[in-house]
Structures are given as structure tokens and as C-alpha cells.
N, C-alpha and C positions, 0 to 999 in steps of 0.2 A: 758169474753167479747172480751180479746184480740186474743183469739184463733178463734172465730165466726167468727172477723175480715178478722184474716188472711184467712180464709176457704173461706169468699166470695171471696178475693182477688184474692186466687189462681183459685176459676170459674171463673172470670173475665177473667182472664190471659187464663185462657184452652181454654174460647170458643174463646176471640181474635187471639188465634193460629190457631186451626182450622179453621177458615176462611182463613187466612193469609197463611196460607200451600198449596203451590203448588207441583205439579208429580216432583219429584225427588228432594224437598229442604229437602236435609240430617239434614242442622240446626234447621228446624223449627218442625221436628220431634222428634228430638235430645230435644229441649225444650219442648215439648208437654209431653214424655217420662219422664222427670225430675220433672214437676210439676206434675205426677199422683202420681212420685213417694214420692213428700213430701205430698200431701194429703193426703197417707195412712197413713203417721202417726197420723192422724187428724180423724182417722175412728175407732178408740177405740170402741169398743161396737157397732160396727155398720157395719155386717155382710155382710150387700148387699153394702154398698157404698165402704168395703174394695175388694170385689170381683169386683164391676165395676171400681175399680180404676187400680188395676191386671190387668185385661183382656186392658184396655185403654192404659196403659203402654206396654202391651206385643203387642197391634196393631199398636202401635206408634215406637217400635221397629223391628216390623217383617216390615214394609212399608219401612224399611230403609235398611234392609237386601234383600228383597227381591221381594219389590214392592206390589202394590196392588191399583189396579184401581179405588175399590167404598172405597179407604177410607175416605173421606172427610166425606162421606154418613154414613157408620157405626161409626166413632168415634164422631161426629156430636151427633150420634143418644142416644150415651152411655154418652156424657159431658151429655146431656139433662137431661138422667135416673139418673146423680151423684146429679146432684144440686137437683131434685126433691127430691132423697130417701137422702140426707145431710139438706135438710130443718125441711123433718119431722122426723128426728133423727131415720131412717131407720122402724118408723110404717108404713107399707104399706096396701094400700087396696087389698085385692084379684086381683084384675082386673091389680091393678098398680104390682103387687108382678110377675101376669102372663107373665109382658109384660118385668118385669126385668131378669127374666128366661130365659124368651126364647131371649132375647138380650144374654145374657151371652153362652148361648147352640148353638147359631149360626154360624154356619159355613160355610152357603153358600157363603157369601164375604167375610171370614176373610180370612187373607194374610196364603200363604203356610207357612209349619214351614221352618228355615230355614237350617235345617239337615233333611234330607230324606233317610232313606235306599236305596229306591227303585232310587237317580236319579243319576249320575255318578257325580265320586270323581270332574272330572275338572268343573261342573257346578255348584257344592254344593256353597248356599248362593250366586248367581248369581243373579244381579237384573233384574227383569223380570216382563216387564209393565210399568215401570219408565221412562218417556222422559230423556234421559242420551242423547241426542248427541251432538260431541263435536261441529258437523257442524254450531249450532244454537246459539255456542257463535260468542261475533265478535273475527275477527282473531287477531286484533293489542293485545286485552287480553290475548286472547288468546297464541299468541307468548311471549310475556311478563310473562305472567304465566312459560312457557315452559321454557325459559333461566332461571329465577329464581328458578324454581323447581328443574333444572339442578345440577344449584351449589349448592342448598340446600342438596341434597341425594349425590356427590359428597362428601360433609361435613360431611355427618350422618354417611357416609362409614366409616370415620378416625372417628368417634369418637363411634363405635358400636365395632370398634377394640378395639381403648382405652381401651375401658369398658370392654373388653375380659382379659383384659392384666392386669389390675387393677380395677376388681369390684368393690373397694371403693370409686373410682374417683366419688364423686357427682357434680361435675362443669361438666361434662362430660353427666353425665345423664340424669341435665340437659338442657342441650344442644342439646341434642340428642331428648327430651319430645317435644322441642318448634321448632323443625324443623315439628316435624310428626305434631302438632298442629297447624303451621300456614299453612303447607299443606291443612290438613282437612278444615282450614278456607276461605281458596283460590276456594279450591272444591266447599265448598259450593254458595260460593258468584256464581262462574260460573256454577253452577246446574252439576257439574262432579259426580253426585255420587258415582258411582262406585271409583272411585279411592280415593273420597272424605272415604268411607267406609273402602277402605283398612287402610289410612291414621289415621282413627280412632281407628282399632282396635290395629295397630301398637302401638297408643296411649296408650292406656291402658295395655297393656304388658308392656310400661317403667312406666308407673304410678305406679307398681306397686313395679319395683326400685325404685323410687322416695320413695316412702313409705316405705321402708325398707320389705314389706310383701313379697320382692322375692331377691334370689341373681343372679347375671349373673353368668354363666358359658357357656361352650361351646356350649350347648345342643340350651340356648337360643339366639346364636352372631348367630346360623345356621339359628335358625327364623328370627331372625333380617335381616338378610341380605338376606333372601329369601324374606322378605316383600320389602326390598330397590330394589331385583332385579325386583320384580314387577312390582315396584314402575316407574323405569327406563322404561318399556318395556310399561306404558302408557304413562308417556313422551313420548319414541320415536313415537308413532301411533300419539297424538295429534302435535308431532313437523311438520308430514306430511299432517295434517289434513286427517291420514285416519280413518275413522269412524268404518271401519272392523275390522283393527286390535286392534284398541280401544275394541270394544269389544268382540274380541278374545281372548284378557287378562285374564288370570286363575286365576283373586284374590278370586272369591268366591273358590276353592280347597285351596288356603293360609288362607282367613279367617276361614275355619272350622277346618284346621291342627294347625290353632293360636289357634283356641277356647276348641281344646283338650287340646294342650298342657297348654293354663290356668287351665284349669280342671283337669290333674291329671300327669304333670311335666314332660310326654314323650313326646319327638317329634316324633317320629313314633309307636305313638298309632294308631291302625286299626280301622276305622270306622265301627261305631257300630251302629244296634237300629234307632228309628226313636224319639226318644225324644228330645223335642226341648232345644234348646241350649241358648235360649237370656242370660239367666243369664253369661253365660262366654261369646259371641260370641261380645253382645253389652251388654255394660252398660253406655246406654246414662244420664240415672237417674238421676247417682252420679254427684253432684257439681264440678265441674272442678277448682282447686285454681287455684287464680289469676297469671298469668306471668309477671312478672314485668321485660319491653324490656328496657334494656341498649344500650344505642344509641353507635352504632362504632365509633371508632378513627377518621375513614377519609372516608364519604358516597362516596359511591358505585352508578356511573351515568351509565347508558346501552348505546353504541353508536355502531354503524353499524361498521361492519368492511370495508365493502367500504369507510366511510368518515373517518376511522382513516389514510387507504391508500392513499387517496386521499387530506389528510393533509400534510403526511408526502413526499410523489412525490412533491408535491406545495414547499416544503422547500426546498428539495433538488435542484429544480428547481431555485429556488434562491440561494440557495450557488452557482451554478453553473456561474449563472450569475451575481455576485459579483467578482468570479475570472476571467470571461471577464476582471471586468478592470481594469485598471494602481494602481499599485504598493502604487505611490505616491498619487492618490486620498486624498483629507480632509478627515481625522472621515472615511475611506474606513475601517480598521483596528479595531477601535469599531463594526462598523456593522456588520462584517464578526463574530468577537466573540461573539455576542447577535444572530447570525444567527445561528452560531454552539450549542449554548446553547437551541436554540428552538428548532435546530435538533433534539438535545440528547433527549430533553421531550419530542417530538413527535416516536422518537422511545420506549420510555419505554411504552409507551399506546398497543406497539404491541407484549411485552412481557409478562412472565408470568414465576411464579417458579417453578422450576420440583418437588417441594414437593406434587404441585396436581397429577402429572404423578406417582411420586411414591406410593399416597397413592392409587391408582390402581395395583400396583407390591403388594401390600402387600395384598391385598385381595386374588390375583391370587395365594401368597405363600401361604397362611393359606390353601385357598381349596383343591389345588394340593399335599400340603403336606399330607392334608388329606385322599385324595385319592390314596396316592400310599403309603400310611403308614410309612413317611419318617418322623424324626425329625429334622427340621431346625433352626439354630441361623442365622438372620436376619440384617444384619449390611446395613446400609444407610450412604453415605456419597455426600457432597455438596446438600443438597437439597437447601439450600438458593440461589442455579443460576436459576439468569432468562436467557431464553432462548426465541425464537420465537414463538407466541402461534400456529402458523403452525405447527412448528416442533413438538412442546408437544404431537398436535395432530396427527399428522403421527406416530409416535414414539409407543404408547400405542401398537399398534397390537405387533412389535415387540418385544419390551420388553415382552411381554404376552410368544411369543412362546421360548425366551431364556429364560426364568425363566423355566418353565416348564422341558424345555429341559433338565436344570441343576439337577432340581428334581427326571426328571425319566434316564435319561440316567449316570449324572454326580454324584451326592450322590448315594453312596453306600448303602446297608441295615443295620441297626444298626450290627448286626451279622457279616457284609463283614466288616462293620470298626471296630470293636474293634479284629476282628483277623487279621486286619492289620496293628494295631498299634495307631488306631488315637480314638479321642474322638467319643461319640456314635452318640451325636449331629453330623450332619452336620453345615457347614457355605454356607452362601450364600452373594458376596459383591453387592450391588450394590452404582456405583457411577458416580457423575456426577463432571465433571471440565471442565475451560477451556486454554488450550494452545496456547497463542498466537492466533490467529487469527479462533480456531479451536475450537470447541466443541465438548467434549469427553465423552460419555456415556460410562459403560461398566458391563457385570455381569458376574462374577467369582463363582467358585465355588472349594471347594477343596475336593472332590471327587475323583473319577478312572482316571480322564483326558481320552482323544482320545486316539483310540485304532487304530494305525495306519494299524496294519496286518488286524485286521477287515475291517476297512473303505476300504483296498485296494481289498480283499476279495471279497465285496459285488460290488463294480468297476466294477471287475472281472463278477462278477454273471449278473451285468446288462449291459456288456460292454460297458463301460462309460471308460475306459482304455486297451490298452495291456500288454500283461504279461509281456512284453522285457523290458516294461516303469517302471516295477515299481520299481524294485531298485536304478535307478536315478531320482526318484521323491524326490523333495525337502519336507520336512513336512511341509511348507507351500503350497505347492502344494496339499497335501492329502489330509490337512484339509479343503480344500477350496472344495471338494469333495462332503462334507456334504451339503452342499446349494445349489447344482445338484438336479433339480424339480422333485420328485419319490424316492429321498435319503432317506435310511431309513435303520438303522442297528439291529434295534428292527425286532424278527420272526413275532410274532403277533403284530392285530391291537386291540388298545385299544380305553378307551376312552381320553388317555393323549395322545399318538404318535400311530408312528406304519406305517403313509400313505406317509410321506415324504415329507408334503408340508410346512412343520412348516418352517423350515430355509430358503425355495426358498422364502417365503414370507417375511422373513428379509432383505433376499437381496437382494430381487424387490423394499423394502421400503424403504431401505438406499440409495440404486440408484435414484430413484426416488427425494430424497431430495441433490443429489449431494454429498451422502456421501462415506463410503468406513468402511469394514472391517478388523477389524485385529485380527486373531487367536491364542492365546497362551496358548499349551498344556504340562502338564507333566507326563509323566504314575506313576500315584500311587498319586501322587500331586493334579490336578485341571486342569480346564479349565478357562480360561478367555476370552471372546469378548469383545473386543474395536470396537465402534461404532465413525467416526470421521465425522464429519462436517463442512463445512466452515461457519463461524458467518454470520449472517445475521443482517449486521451493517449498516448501509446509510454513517459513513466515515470511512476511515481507512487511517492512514499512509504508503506511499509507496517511492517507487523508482523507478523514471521515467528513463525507459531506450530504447534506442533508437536501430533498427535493419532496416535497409534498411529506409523506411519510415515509417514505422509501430512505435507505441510507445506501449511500454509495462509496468505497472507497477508492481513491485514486493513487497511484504507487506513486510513492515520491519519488523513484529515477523519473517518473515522468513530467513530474510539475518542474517548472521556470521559474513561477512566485506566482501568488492570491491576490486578489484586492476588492473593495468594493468601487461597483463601475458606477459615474457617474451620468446621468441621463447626457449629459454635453459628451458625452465619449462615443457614444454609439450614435452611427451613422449607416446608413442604406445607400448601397451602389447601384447601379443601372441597373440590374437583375433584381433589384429588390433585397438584396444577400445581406442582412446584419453585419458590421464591421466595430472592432473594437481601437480607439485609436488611441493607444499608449506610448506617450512620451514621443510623437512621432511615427511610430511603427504604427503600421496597422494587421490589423490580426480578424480573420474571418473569425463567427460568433456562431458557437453551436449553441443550443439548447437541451440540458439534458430531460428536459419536459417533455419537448417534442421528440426527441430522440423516440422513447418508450411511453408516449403515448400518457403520461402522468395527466391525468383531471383534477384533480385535487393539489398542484402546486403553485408558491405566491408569484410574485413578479419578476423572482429572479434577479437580482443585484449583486450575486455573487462572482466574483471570476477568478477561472484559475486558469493560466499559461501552461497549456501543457503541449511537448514536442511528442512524436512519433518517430518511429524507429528511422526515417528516412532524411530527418532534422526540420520538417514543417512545425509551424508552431499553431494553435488555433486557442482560440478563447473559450474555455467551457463554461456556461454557468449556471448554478444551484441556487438555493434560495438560503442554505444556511453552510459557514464553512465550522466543523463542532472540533476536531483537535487532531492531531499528530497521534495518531497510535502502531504501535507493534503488533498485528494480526496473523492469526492463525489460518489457514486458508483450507476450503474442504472442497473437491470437488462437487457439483450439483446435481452428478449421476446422470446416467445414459438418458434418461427424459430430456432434459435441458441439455444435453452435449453439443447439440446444432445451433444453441443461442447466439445471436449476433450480438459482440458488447458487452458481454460479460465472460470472464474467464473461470469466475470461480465466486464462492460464497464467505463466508464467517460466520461465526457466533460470537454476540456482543454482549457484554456485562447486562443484566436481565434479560435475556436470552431473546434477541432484538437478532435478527437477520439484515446481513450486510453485506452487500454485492458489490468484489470486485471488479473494476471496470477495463475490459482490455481498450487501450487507448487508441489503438489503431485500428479495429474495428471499430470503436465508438465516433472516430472522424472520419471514418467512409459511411458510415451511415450518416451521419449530421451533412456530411455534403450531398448526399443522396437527397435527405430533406431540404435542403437549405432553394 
């Protein structure tokens, strides 16, 4: 009795979906699929209700793979045929038997299979007929969708590795299960099918971790991560709302290369045959266990990046205007402290940790290593800095082509290093810190190092030097060779290097963020690039110093200590070059008159020791040093962005303009002048 029950139940349930099933809702097929599939258990002895409940199942799955126009019409017509032939316990009359037949033997509407010999690999299982456009969701979901899908596969990335690195990790897998699942359920709610589909069978590949019925290994982090890159390439099309490249996406070629490799463990198994695939391709059928969501530490609000910048300008705008006034003010002193402490929280909204940045280097190591058949050990340091989420984001291309670079250029071949003496493994560092006022990215590698006769060689080849120059070329000169746009010391082109453009594009990116390059080679040893930046702070402490009218401040991570020089201290060397001779030490003498051209400054007798990110020390000096202050910092806007020497501006108490000084631009142009 209880089983009759449940038998109506479940036609209740089929025919209310079928109705309820609109073109392209992946979930409501997905349940249709699921309930045929427990009513066959329910078809014991009952030949024709187990066959239309098959074919119901396999319609319900191919409309999701592939689409199919009249199904409403033909699954409609087979729920009818089940309840009839499941009432009368499968005795059917001639007439009714004819009509369950030729429903089952019908082909003229059922959905294409979704493997085809005859259709090419990049369309295989492509939905075709299914309203999928992204145009006809609304945008505000729509983008909302997008940023959250963003960081989700971001996420799945670090943790597809994890699982590479340590298959046992079950916290990891999953993690990994409920990112592709709340995907799929996202999809579905927005009628995405197609991506909703990828997102499914992704699904079922870790379900199948989950279950212990599969182990990760390489073979499958390669699927994995072809399904994320997919995954990523319809984000980007719906980030644009464009509707083409949406479905230009090659997830049906990923779902039939996923649904082999379910089916017999190789990832490049050759397509075969026209036998239909649903059994591995979907398995909507099976019961999906429940996920039980633990709520995070600290929710996660979405807010525009205009109104975080437009938060954080407003604050600044008020310290600024707090140091307008007098000294002596009542409670001026509390506010200024509650003002700076808003500050500080309104700039952390605009940071973010470079461990997301890294977990994109290490995806880059895995592939590239793979493909140039190098063995790499992987070291990560400082990932816990936050940084500017601008920067994070400019950063990724570069970091992308020094890693690589290290790979194919800088690790040797297991062969070249162990008959050099070193382990088979290579190393590769990557790391992030900050100096004083500077943020320092950098990736090392200990490999062949720069090959200076080469680099000059190819100079040579492409006249980009003359011959007379090169034995007075500093290796800091040679080096810097290689980020020359067409550089390239590789014969052939590959698909890792080869064209030249990898490092000009580093140091278009590092320029572009106001940053700066530093090269450190050793033949047989390694190479390292240091990437330097100025902090993107809103205050910094400085040293207000005075030159003609002009006020300059200098960041005190940068100063050593101030003094006044005395005519007996300064001395001229062979070049003629000002020298500062402190205590013994001598210290090259910039001018900051000369620097920027000041007509109107005194003699200069001021000095302040300031170092550069590289540990040079030089003597700067101004004509007045006026005090230690806590400044506000403004950018000086796109006019001034190309300035040499200056990073940035202030507003000073009677509203007096004061220009931050970047130090290390300020001593390459002083040596320029000198």
C-alpha cells in the first residue's frame, strides 16, 4: 500500500514538472530526470512502465545537454503512457500496447544524442534550441551573479590545486563540490544553461571524490581546471554582456572530454562512435546529499569601487581640513585621532591580500612546468600583505610572464642540473614584502642566471647596441636589455617564449603603476626581479622641507638623519660630482634646485641622508628643514601622472601645496644632473 503510494506520488510530482518546465530550466529537468529515475525502481515486473520510465529519463537528460524544442509535448505524452500502463500493472490492450511502442520507437522529436561522430569535437553536447540568452536576464543579477562567480572559481582554483597536492584533503573537496553546486544553482535560477551544464558535470566529477569511488591525481586537476578555465571565459562574455561570446564557449567539447574521461580514466581518450553518453555525461537522476552551508566569520557586503573611492577622498578631505586649524583648538586633537582612525578603515576596503594574486602564479607554475617538462619546488613568501586591489590587479599579467620566463629560460633541464651540481628539482621564490614606504614583489629563480655574452650578442644582431659599447656596459645595463620590446634570446618561437614581448610587457606594467625594476643575476646561480612600488597609503609621515618657495616632503622610511652641511664637508671629485663627507662616509650631493629647475632658491645648506629602495644612500639638499609632519596625500591627477620625482601632493595648514617626493626617482634624476 505504501509503495502504490508512493508511485502516485511520484506521477503527481512528474506531471507537476512537466508543466512547470520551461526552454532552458536545467533544474527543473534535472528533477524530472530524478523522479523517472526512482520510479523505476517501482517498475518491478512491469516491462513497458520500466521502458517508458528509461526513455522519460534519457528525454529529460538529453533536453539539458542539448536541447530540444517539442519536449514539453513528447514527455508530456510518455508521463501520460507511465501512469496509464503503472495503473493497470502493465496489462495492456492491443490498441494501448500499439501506442506505447510507437511512443518509445519515436524519433522524430526526441532530443539529438549528445555525442555524435558525425558533429565536430568544439560543438559536441552544445545546447541547441534552448533560449540561453544572457541578454534576457536583468543586468543588476546579472552582474552580481558575475562578481560572485568571479571569486568563487578564483577559490576553486586554490583548492583544485590543494587536492592535487594532497588527495586526501576532504575539507578541500569539499569545498571544491559546493562552489560548482552553488554555481549550477545560480545558473539555473538565471535560465544560464549552458554554463549552468558545465557547472554540473564539473559536479559530478568531484562527487565522485566526495565518494571515495575516484582518486585525484594529475590526469583529473587537468580536467578540473579546464572546466574552471571555461568556467572563467563565460564569466568574462556575461561580465560584458556579450551574448556571442557566451556562446562561443567550447563547454560542450569540455563536457564530452569530462564524460570520457568518467568513463574510462583517460583524459585524452579519442572520440569515438555515436553511442549515447547520458549515463556518464549527466547523471541528473541521482540524489544529490544535502550541503550543509556554514555561515563565514565576517559576511561579505559587495560595494562599487567608485563609492569606496569616493569615501575615502571625503576623509582625506577632512583631515586636510582639520589641519587648516589652530594648534590650540578644544577636543581639535581627539578629532584629528578619530579622523585618522577612519582613515585607516577606509583604506583597508581598497586592499586586498596577494595570496589571491599568488594563487594565479601557481596555477601558471603547474601548467608551464608542465609544458616545458621542468620540475619545480615552489616557495611562497609574505602572502599575508595587503596591497592595493589596483595593484593586485595590474600585477597578475606580469607576474604571469616572469614566472614563465624563469621556467623556460632560467631552470635548467633536470640533465643540465645535476651535471652542474645542483638538485634535479628546480626552485622558484616568490615573494612579497614591504620596505618602508615601498612595496616589493619579486621572483627568483636558481637556475643559469643571465647570460650576459648572449644578451649582448643578440643586441648586437638587432642593433639595439654598438660593439665599442659593450665592454663598458655595466650588468645592470645589459640586463635591462631584455625588456627592450622584440627581446628575445630563445632561436625559436614557442608556445611559452620566443617573440619578445613577455618582459616589455612587464615593464610597460610596472611603469604604468609608478614602479621600477631591479635585476639580480649570477651565472650558474639564479636570477631574481624585484618589482618596487610606492605604497598606496592616504597618510604617511614626512619631512617638510623647504626649497625656494616650493615645499617638498620627504617620507621618513626614507631619511637616515638631517644636518646642516658645512662648507669643509663638501668636496668635488674628478667628474666634478659634489660629495658629502660625513663622519668618514662619503655620500654623492644632489641638489633639489637643480633637480626641478628652482630659480628662486638660497644656497642650500640643508641635508638630509636618504636611502632608496636598493640601500644607496645620497645627500639631498634644501635650503630650509621646517618639521616632522603627518600628511595627507592627494593624487595630482592624469596631467601630472608622468612627473618624474614626485609621487603625489598635500594640502598644508593655510592651504600651501606640498609635494611628495618619490626618492628613487628623485636620485635617478639627480644622477642624471650631477
Amino acid at each position: 500500500m505504501k509503495s502504490s503510494n508512493r508511485v502516485e506520488t511520484l506521477l503527481d510530482k512528474l506531471a507537476v514538472t512537466c508543466i512547470a518546465y520551461e526552454p532552458g530550466d536545467v533544474l527543473t529537468a534535472a528533477a524530472a530526470a530524478g523522479i523517472c529515475e526512482e520510479l523505476k525502481t517501482h517498475c518491478t515486473g512491469n516491462r513497458y512502465a520500466l521502458l517508458i520510465c528509461t526513455r522519460l529519463a534519457e528525454l529529460a537528460q538529453g533536453v539539458c545537454i542539448s536541447g530540444f524544442s517539442d519536449f514539453t509535448a513528447e514527455f508530456s505524452a510518455g508521463a501520460d503512457l507511465l501512469r496509464s500502463v503503472m495503473e493497470t500493472g502493465g496489462r495492456l490492450s492491443d490498441t494501448k500496447r500499439t501506442g506505447v511502442e510507437a511512443w518509445l520507437a519515436g524519433t522524430a522529436g526526441a532530443p539529438a544524442s549528445p555525442v555524435s561522430a558525425a558533429a565536430p569535437a568544439e560543438h559536441a553536447a552544445e545546447p541547441d534550441g534552448v533560449q540561453d540568452d544572457p541578454g534576457q536576464t536583468d543586468p543588476d543579477q546579472l552582474q552580481q551573479f558575475v562578481s560572485d562567480c568571479s571569486e568563487r572559481l578564483t577559490s576553486a582554483q586554490e583548492l583544485a590545486l590543494r587536492i592535487e597536492a594532497d588527495p586526501s584533503d576532504a575539507d578541500a573537496v569539499r569545498d571544491l563540490f559546493r562552489v560548482f553546486h552553488t554555481i549550477k544553482g545560480e545558473c539555473g535560477f538565471l535560465k544560464l544553461n549552458r554554463f549552468g551544464m558545465l557547472a554540473h558535470n564539473t559536479e559530478n566529477l568531484l562527487d565522485g571524490l566526495r565518494s571515495g569511488a575516484r582518486r585525484a591525481d594529475r590526469q583529473m586537476t587537468d580536467i578540473l581546471l579546464e572546466g574552471l578555465d571555461r568556467a572563467r571565459e563565460f564569466t568574462e562574455a556575461l561580465k560584458k554582456c556579450d551574448a556571442a561570446a557566451y556562446a562561443a564557449v567550447p563547454s560542450g567539447a569540455f563536457i564530452r572530454r569530462l564524460s570520457l574521461f568518467m568513463e574510462t580514466g583517460a583524459a585524452d581518450v579519442p572520440v569515438s562512435g555515436g553511442a549515447p553518453l547520458q549515463e556518464h555525461v549527466q547523471e541528473l537522476g541521482k540524489s544529490e546529499p544535502a550541503v550543509r552551508k556554514t555561515e563565514p566569520a565576517d559576511t561579505v557586503i559587495k560595494i562599487k569601487t567608485g563609492k569606496v573611492s569616493y569615501l575615502t577622498d571625503m576623509i582625506g578631505e577632512l583631515l586636510i581640513s582639520l589641519g587648516q586649524m589652530d594648534d590650540d583648538t578644544e577636543g581639535l586633537a581627539q578629532v584629528r585621532k578619530t579622523a585618522r582612525l577612519l582613515q585607516y578603515a577606509g583604506m583597508q576596503l581598497r586592499t586586498e591580500s596577494v595570496h589571491v594574486l599568488f594563487g594565479t602564479v601557481r596555477r601558471i607554475i603547474r601548467d608551464t612546468s608542465q609544458k616545458v617538462g621542468k620540475s619545480v619546488l615552489t616557495v611562497f613568501e609574505g602572502e599575508d600583505l595587503e596591497i592595493d586591489r589596483t595593484l593586485t590587479e595590474s600585477l597578475e599579467e606580469p607576474l604571469m610572464h616572469l614566472v614563465r620566463n624563469a621556467l623556460d629560460h632560467g631552470i635548467e633541464s633536470a640533465q643540465e642540473r645535476l651535471a652542474a651540481g645542483k638538485a634535479e628539482q628546480g626552485t622558484i621564490r616568490i615573494a612579497a614584502e614591504r620596505r618602508g614606504n615601498t612595496i616589493v614583489l619579486s621572483v627568483g629563480d636558481d637556475g643559469r642566471g643571465l647570460d650576459r655574452e648572449r644578451i649582448l650578442h643578440k643586441a648586437l644582431e638587432k642593433n639595439l647596441i654598438r660593439g665599442q659599447d659593450c665592454s663598458c656596459m655595466t650588468d645592470a645595463a645589459v640586463h635591462n636589455l631584455i625588456f627592450v620590446s622584440g627581446f628575445s634570446t630563445n632561436e625559436k618561437v614557442d608556445q611559452i617564449s620566443g617573440r619578445g614581448v613577455g618582459m616589455d610587457i612587464v615593464k610597460e606594467a610596472v611603469s604604468r603603476a609608478k614602479g621600477r625594476i631591479v635585476t639580480e643575476s649570477t651565472a650558474g646561480k639564479g636570477t631574481t626581479f624585484s618589482l618596487y612600488f610606492p605604497l598606496s597609503t592616504a597618510i604617511i609621515d614626512g619631512m617638510l622641507t623647504r626649497t625656494g618657495k616650493n615645499i617638498f616632503i620627504i617620507p621618513i622610511a626614507s631619511i637616515v638623519e638631517s644636518l646642516k652641511v658645512k662648507k669643509e664637508q663638501l668636496h668635488k671629485v674628478a667628474d666634478k660630482t659634489d660629495v658629502l663627507d660625513l663622519r668618514g662616509r662619503i655620500f654623492p650631493v644632489l641638489r633639489t634646485a637643480e633637480i626641478f629647475g628652482i630659480q628662486d632658491a638660497g644656497p642650500g645648506d640643508i641635508a638630509t641622508i636618504v636611502e632608496d629602495s636598493a640601500g644607496g644612500r645620497y645627500a639631498l639638499i634644501n635650503d630650509e628643514l621646517i618639521a616632522k609632519r603627518e600628511v595627507v596625500i592627494k593624487s595630482l591627477g592624469p596631467y601630472f601622472k608622468q612627473m618624474q620625482g614626485i609621487s603625489s601632493g598635500t594640502v598644508l595648514q593655510g592651504g600651501t601645496v606640498g609635494y611628495v617626493l618619490d626618492v628613487d626617482q628623485i636620485i635617478a634624476l639627480g644622477v642624471l644632473h650631477a
